[in-house]
C-alpha positions as a Markdown table, in Angstrom:
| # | Residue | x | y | z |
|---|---|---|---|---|
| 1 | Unk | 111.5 | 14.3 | -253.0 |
| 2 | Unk | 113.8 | 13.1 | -250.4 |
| 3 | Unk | 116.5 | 10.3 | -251.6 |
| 4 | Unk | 115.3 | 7.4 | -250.1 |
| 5 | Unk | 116.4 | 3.9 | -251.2 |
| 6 | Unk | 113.8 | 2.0 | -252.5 |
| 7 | Unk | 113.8 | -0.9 | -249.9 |
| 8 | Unk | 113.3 | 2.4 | -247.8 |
| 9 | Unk | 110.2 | 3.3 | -249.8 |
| 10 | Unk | 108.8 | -0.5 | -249.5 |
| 11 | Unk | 109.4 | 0.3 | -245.2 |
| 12 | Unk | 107.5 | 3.3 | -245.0 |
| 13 | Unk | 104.3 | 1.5 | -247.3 |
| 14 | Unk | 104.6 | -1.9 | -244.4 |
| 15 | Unk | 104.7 | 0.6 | -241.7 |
| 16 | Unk | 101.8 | 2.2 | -242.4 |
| 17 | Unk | 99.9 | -1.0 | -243.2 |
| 18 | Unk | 101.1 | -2.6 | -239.8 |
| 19 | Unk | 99.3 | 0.7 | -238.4 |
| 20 | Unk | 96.1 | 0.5 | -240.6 |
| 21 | Unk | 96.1 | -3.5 | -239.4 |
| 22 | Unk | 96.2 | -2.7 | -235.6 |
| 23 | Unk | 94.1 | -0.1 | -235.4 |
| 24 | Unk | 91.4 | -1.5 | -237.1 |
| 25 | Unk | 91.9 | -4.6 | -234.3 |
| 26 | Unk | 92.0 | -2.7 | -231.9 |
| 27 | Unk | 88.6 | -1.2 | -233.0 |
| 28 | Unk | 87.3 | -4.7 | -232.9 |
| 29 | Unk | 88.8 | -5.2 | -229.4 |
| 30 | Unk | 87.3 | -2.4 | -228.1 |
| 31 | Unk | 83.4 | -3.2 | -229.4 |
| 32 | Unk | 83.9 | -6.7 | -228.1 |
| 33 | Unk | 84.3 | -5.5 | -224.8 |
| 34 | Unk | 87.9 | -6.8 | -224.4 |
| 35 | Unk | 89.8 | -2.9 | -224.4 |
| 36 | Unk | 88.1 | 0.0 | -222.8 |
| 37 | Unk | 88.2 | 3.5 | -224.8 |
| 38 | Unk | 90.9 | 3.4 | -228.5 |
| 39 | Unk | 91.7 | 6.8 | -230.2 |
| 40 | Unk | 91.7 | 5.8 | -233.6 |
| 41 | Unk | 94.6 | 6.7 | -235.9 |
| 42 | Unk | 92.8 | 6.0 | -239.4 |
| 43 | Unk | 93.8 | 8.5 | -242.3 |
| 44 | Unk | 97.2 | 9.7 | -240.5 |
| 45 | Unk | 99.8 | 6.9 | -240.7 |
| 46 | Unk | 101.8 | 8.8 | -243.4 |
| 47 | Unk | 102.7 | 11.8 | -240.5 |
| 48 | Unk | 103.7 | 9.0 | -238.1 |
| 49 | Unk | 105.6 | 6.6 | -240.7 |
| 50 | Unk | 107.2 | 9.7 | -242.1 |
| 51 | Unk | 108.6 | 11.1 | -238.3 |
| 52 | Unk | 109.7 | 8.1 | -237.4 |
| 53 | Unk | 111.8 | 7.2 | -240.3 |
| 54 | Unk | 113.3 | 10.1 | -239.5 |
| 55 | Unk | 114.3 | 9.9 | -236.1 |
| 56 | Unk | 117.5 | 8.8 | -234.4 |
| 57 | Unk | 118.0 | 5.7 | -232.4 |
| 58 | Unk | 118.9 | 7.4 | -229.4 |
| 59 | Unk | 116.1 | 10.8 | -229.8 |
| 60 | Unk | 113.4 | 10.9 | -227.7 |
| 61 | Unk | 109.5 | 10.6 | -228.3 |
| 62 | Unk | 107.0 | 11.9 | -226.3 |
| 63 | Unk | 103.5 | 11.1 | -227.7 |
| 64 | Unk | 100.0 | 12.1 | -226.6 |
| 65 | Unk | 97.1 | 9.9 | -227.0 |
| 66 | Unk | 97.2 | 9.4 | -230.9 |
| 67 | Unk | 100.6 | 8.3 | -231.8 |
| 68 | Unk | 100.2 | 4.2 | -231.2 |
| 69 | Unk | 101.9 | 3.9 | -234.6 |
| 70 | Unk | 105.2 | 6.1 | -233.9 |
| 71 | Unk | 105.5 | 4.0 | -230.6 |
| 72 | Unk | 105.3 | 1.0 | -231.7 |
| 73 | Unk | 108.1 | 2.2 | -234.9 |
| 74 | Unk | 110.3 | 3.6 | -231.9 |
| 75 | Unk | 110.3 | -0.1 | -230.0 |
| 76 | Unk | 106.8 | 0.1 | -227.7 |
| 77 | Unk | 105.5 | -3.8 | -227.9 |
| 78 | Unk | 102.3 | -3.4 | -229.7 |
| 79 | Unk | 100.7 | -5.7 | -227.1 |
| 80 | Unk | 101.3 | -3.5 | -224.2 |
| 81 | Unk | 99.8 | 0.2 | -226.0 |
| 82 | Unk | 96.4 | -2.0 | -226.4 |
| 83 | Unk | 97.7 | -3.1 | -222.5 |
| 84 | Unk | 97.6 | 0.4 | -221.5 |
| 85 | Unk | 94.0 | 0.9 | -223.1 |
| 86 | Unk | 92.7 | -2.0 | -221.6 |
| 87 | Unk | 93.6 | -0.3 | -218.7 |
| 88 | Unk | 96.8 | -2.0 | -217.5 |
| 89 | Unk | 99.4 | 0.0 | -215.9 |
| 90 | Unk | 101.7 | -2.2 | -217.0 |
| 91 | Unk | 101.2 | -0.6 | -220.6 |
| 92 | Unk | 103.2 | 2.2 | -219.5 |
| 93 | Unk | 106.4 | 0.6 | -218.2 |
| 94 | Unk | 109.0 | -0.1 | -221.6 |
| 95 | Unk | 112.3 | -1.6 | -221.6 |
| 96 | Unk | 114.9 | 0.7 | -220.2 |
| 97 | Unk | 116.3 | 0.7 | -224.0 |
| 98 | Unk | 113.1 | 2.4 | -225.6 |
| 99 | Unk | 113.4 | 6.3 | -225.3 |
| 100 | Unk | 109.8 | 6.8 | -225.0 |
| 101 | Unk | 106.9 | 8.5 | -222.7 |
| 102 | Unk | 104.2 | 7.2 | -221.5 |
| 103 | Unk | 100.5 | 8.2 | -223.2 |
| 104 | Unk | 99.8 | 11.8 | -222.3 |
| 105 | Unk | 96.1 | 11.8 | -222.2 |
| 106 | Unk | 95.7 | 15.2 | -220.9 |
| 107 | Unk | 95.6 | 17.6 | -223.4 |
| 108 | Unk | 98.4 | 19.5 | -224.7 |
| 109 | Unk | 100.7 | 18.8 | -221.2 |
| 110 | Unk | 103.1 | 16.8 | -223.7 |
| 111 | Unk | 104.3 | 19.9 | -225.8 |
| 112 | Unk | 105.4 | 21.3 | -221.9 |
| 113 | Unk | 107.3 | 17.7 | -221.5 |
| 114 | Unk | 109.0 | 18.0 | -224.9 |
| 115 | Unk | 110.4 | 21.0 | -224.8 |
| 116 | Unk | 111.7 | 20.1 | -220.8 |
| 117 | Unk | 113.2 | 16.5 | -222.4 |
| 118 | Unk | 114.9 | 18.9 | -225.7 |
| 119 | Unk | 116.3 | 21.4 | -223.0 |
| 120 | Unk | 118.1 | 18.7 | -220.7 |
| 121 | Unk | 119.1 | 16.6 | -223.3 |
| 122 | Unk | 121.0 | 20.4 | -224.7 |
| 123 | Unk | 122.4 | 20.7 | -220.7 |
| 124 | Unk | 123.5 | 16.8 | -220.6 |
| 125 | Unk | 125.5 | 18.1 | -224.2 |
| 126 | Unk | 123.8 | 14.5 | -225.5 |
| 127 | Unk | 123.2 | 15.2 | -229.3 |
| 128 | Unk | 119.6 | 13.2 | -228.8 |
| 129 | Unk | 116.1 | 15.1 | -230.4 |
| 130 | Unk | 113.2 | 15.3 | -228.5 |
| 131 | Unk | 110.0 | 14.7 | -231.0 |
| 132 | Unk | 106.9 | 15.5 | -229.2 |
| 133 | Unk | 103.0 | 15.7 | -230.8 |
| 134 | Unk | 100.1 | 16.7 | -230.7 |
| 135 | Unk | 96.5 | 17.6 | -232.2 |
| 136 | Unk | 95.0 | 21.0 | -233.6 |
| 137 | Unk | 92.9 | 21.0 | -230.5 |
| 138 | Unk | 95.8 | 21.0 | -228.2 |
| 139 | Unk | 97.1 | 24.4 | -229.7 |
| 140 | Unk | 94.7 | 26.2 | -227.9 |
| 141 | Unk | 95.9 | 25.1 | -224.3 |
| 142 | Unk | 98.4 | 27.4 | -222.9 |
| 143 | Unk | 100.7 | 24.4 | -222.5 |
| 144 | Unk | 101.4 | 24.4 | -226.0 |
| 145 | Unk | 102.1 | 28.2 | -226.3 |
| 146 | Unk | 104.4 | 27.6 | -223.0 |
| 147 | Unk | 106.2 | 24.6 | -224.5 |
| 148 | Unk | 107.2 | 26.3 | -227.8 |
| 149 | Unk | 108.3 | 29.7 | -225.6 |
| 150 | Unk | 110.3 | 27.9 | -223.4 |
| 151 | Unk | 111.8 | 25.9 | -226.2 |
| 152 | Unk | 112.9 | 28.7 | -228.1 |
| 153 | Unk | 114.5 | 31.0 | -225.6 |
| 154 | Unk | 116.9 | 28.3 | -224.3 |
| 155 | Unk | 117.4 | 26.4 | -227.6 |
| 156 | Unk | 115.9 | 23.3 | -226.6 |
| 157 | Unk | 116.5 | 20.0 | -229.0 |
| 158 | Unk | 112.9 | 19.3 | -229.8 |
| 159 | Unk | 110.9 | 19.5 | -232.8 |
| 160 | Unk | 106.9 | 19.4 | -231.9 |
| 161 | Unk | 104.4 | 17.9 | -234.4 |
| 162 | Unk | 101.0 | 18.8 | -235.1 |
| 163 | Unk | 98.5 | 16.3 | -236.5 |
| 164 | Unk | 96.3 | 19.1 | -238.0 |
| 165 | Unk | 93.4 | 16.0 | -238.5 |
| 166 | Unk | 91.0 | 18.9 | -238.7 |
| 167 | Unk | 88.8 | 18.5 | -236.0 |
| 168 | Unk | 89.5 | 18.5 | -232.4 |
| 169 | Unk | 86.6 | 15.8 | -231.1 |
| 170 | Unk | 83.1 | 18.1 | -232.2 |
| 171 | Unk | 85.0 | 21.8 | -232.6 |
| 172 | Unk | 86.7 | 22.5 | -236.3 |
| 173 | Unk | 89.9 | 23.9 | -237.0 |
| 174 | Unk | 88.2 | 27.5 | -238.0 |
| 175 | Unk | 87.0 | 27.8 | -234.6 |
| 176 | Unk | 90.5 | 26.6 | -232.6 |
| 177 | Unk | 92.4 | 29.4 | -234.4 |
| 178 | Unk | 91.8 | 33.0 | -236.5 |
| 179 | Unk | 95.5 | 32.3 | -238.1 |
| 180 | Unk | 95.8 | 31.3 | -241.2 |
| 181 | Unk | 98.6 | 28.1 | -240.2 |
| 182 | Unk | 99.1 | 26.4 | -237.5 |
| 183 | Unk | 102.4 | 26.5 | -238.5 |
| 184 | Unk | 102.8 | 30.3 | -238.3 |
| 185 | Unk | 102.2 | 30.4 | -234.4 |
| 186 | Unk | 106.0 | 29.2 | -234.5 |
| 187 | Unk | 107.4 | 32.8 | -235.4 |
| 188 | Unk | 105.8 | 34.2 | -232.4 |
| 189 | Unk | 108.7 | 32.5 | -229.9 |
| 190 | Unk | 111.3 | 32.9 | -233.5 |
| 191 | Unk | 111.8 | 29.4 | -234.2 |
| 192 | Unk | 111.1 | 27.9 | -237.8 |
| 193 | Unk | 107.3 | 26.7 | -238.5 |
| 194 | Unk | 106.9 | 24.8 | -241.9 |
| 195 | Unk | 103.0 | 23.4 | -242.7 |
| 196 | Unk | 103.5 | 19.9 | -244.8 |
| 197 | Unk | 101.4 | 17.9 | -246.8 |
| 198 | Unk | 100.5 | 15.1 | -243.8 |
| 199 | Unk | 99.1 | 12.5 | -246.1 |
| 200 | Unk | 102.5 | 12.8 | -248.2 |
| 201 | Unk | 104.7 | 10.2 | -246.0 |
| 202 | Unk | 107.6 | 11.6 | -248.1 |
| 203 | Unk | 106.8 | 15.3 | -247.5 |
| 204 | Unk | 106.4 | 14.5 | -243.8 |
| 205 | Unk | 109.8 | 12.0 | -243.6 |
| 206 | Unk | 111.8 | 15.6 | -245.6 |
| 207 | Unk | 110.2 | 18.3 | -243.1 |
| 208 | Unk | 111.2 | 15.9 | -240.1 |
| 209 | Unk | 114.5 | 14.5 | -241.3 |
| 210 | Unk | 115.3 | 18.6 | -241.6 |
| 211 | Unk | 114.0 | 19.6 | -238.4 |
| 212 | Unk | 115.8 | 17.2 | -235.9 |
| 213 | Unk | 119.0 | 17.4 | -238.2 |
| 214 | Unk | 118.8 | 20.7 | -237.3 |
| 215 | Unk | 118.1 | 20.2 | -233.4 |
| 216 | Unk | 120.9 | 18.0 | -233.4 |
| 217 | Unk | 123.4 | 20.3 | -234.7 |
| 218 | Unk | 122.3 | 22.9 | -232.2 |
| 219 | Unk | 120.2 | 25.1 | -233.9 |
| 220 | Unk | 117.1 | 24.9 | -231.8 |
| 221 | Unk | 113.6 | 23.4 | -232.4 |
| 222 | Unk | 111.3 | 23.8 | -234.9 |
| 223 | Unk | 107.7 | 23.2 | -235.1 |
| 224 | Unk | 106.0 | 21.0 | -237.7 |
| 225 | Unk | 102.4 | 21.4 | -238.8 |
| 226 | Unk | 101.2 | 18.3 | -240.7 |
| 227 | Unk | 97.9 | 18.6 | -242.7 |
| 228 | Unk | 95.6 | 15.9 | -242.3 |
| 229 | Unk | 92.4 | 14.1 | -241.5 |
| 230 | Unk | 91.2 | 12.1 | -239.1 |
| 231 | Unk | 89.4 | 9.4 | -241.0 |
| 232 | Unk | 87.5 | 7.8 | -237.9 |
| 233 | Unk | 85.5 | 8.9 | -235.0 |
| 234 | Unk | 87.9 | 11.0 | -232.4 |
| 235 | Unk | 87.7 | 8.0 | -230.4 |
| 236 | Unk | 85.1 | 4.6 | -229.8 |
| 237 | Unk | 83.2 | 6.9 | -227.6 |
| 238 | Unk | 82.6 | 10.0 | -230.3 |
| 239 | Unk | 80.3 | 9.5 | -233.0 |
| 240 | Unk | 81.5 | 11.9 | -235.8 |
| 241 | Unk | 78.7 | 11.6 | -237.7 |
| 242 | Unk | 76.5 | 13.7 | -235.6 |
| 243 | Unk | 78.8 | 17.0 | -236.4 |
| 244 | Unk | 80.9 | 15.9 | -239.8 |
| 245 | Unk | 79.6 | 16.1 | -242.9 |
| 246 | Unk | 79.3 | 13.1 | -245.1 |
| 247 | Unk | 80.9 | 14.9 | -248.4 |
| 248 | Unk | 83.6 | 16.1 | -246.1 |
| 249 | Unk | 84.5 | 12.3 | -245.5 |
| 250 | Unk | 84.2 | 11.0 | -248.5 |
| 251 | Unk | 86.9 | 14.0 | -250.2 |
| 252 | Unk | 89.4 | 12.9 | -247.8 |
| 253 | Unk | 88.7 | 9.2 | -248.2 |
| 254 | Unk | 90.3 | 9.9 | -251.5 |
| 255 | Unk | 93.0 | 11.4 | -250.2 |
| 256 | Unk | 94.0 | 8.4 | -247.8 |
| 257 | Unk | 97.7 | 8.2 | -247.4 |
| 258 | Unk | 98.1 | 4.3 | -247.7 |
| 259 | Unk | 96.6 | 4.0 | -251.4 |
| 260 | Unk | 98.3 | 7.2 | -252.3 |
| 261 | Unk | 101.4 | 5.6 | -251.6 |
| 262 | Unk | 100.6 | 2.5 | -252.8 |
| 263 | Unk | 100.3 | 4.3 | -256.4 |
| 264 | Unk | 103.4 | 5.5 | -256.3 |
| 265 | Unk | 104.9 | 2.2 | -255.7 |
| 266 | Unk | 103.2 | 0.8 | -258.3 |
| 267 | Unk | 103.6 | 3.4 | -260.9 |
| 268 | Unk | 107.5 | 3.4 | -259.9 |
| 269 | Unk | 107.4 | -0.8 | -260.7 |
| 270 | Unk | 107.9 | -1.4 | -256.7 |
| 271 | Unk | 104.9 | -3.0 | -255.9 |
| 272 | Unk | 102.7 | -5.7 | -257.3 |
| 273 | Unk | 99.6 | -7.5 | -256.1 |
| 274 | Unk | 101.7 | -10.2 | -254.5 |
| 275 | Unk | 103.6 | -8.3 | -252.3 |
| 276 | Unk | 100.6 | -7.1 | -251.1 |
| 277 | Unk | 98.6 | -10.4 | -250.5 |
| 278 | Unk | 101.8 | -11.2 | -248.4 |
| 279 | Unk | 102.3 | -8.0 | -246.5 |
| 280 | Unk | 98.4 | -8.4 | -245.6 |
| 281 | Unk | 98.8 | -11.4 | -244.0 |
| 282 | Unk | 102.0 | -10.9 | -242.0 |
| 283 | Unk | 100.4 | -7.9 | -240.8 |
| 284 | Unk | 97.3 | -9.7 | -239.5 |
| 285 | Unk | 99.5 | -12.7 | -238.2 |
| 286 | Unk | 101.5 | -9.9 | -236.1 |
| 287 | Unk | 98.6 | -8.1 | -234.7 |
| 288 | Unk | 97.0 | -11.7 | -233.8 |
| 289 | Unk | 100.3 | -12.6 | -232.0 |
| 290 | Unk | 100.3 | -9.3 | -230.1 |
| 291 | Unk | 96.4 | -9.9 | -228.8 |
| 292 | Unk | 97.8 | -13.3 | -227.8 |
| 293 | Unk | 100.1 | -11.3 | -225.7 |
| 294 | Unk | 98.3 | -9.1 | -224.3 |
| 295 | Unk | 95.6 | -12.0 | -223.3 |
| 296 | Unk | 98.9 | -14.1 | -221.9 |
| 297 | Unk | 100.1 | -11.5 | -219.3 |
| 298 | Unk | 99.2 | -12.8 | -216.1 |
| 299 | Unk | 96.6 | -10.5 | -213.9 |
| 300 | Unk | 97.3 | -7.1 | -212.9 |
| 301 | Unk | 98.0 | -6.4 | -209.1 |
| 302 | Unk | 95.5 | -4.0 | -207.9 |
| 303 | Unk | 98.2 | -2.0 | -206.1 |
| 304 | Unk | 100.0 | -1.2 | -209.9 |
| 305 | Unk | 97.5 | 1.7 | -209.9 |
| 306 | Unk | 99.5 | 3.4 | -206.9 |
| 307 | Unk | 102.8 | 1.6 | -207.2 |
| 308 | Unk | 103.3 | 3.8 | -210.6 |
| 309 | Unk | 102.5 | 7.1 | -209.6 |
| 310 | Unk | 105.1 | 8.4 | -207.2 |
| 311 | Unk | 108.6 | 7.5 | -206.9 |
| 312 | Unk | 107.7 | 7.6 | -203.3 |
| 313 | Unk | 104.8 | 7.4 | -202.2 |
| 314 | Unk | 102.8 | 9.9 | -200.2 |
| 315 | Unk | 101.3 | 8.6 | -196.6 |
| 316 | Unk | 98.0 | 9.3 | -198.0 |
| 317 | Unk | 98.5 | 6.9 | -200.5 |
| 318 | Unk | 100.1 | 3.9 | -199.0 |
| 319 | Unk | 97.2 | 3.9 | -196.7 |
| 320 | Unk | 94.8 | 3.8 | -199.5 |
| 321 | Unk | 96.9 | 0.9 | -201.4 |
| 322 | Unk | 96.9 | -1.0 | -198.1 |
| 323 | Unk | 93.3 | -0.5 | -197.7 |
| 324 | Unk | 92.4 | -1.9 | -200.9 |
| 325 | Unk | 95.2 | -4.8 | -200.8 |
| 326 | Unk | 93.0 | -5.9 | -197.4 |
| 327 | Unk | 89.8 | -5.7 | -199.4 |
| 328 | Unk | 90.5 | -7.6 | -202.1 |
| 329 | Unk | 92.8 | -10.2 | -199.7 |
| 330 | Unk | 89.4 | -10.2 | -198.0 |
């Protein structure tokens, strides 16, 4: 058990509700018509509540498609990650003061971009972490096998996170990997794997407060294999039911990381059912505020889907841009 204050203890439980609220919107949003595809993160709050606890102001995050709730924890306005499912380019342009990639859709390209952001932040002698995820699935792309090479021969300042959610869209973990771990794949470039409980926000916050202390000081990265479960479809256009098992469901539904720590506040005298009246209504008054948002930014300029692509901008391209801008001038 990690020492953690208890106002600490009382973050990690409002974090992970905050996530449960805007995801579930978000849900909503995207059935209404008003967001276009949303990669639920239902059932795995605890691995993104604990990682970011432990993270450094100045480290570096560099998500894939299923780490809304670390972005928003490391300073990403919630109203532009549902801007950047909606389909606004905008939702991938951050203050200059929030160390944080874009949404890596593409699978398993961000463990390649973790370990490049871990190795230059070692050449630049800035004592930063990189912190990059990613899913079961994307361990069997050779970018991941790449990323955690690379990292380990030249000592690069990352630690990579698997959400081991179990199921990578329709394929299970049994048929991704023979290996017993996840975790154990580490030992194969000779950096340190350790497997964690992922729906035990403190196991999660110890494995990852360990990890980038140890990138920090020099030591290299590590790789992080959190257990968990994906508790919603793989996104609004999957339908889990057709290849999941209903008893399957229903086990980890009992496991769910939000009333397991919820317990444990409760049994520790930390928590009572004011609080949580409270903290339920806050967090649905913040999501509403960030929809607001989101509805309030004034229309996107059809060029934004070039302007953001190169930071100069083949021929090819500006032709095409100024094609359109005449068309929709037109």
């Amino acid at each position: 058990m990690p020492e953690l204050d208890p106002s600490r203890v009382r973050d990690l439980y409002r974090d992970m509700i905050m996530m449960r609220a805007f995801d579930d919107k978000a849900l909503k949003l995207q059935r209404q018509g008003r967001m276009g595809t949303w990669p639920p993160i239902k059932g795995q709050e605890a691995v993104q509540a604990g990682v970011a606890m432990a993270m450094g102001e100045d480290d570096w995050l560099i998500p894939a498609f299923r780490e809304h709730g670390v972005m928003v924890l490391r300073g990403v306005p919630l109203h532009l990650v549902y801007a950047y499912w909606a389909g606004d380019e905008r939702g991938s342009s951050y203050s200059e003061d929030v160390r944080c990639f874009p949404v890596a859709v593409p699978v398993g390209s961000q463990w390649q971009h973790g370990a490049g952001v871990g190795l230059s932040l070692k050449l630049s002698g800035d004592d930063a972490v990189a912190v990059t995820f990613g899913g079961d699935g994307s361990t069997s792309e050779g970018d991941f096998h790449e990323g955690l090479n690379c990292a380990g021969v030249f000592d690069a300042r990352t630690v990579f996170v698997i959400q081991n959610n179990q199921w990578a869209i329709s394929v299970p973990l049994h048929q991704q990997t023979r290996a017993e771990t996840l975790a154990q794949k580490a030992h194969a470039y000779g950096i340190p794997g350790i497997q964690v409980d992922g729906n035990d926000v403190f196991a999660v916050y110890a494995a990852a407060d360990e990890a980038i202390q140890r990138a920090r000081r020099g030591e290299g990265p590590t790789l992080i294999e959190a257990v968990t479960y994906r508790l919603g479809d793989h996104t609004t256009a999957d339908d889990a039911s057709r290849y999941r098992a209903e008893e399957e469901l229903k086990e980890w539904e009992g496991k769910d990381p939000i009333l397991r720590l919820r317990r444990y506040l409760e049994q520790k005298g930390l928590w009572v059912e004011d609080q949580e009246v409270v903290l339920q209504e806050e967090a649905h008054k913040w999501v509403d505020d960030q929809v607001k948002a989101l509805e309030e930014m004034p229309p996107q300029a059809p060029e934004e889907m070039f302007t953001s692509m190169y930071a100069e901008m083949p021929p090819h391209l500006s032709e095409q841009m100024q094609s359109l801008v005449e068309e929709v001038r037109s």
